[in-house]
N, C-alpha and C positions, 0 to 999 in steps of 0.2 A: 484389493482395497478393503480394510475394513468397515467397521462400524462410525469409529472416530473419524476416520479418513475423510468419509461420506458425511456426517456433521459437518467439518469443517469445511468443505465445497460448500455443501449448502450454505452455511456461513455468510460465506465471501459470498455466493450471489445473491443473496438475499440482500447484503450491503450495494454489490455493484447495483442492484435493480430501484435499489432505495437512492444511493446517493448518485448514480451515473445518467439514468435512464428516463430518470421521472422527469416530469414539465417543471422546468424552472431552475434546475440542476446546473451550479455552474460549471459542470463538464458540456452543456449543451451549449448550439451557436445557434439554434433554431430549432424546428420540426426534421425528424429523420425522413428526408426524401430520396436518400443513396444509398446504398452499404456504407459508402466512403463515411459518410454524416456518423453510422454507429460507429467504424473504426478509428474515426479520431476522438468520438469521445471516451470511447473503451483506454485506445491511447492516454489521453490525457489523465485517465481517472486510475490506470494501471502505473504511471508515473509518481502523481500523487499519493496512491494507496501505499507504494513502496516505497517512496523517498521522504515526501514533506508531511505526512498525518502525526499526529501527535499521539505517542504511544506512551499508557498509563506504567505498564511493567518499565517502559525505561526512563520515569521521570517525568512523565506526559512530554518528552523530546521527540522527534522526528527521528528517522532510523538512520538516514544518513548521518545528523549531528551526531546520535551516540557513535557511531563508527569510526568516525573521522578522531573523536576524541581517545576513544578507546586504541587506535594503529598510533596517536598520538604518545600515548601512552607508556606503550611495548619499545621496550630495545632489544636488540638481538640478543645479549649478552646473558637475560634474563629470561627466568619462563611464562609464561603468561599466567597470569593468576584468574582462576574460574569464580566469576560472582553468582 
């Protein structure tokens, strides 16, 4: 693992601790009294983070929309053009 590697962990927890964990967090359903309680909100908030967050490099879109649009895009026929 690098340098970078290890920044960008930190990163990510530093977000998951800020947006997932904290009181009041809508990845929360209440106070963590289980494991289960942090694993669905980890769940929920590892779904979000990957699919529906609005990302600035891709237009402030969500990762899924650019994707689906981008496979949209491609035919076999042609090669893919790198943006």
């Amino acid at each position: 693992m690098t340098a970078l590697d290890n920044a960008l962990a930190e990163t990510t927890i530093g977000l998951y601790k800020t947006e997932c964990t904290r009181t009041g967090s809508p990845f929360r359903t209440g106070p963590f009294a289980r494991l289960s309680d942090i694993e669905q909100a980890t769940s929920s908030w590892v779904a979000w983070y990957n699919n529906d967050r609005l990302m600035h490099r891709l237009g402030r879109r969500p990762p899924v929309e650019y994707e689906a649009d981008y496979y949209a895009q491609i035919r076999d026929d042609q090669p893919v053009a790198h943006t």
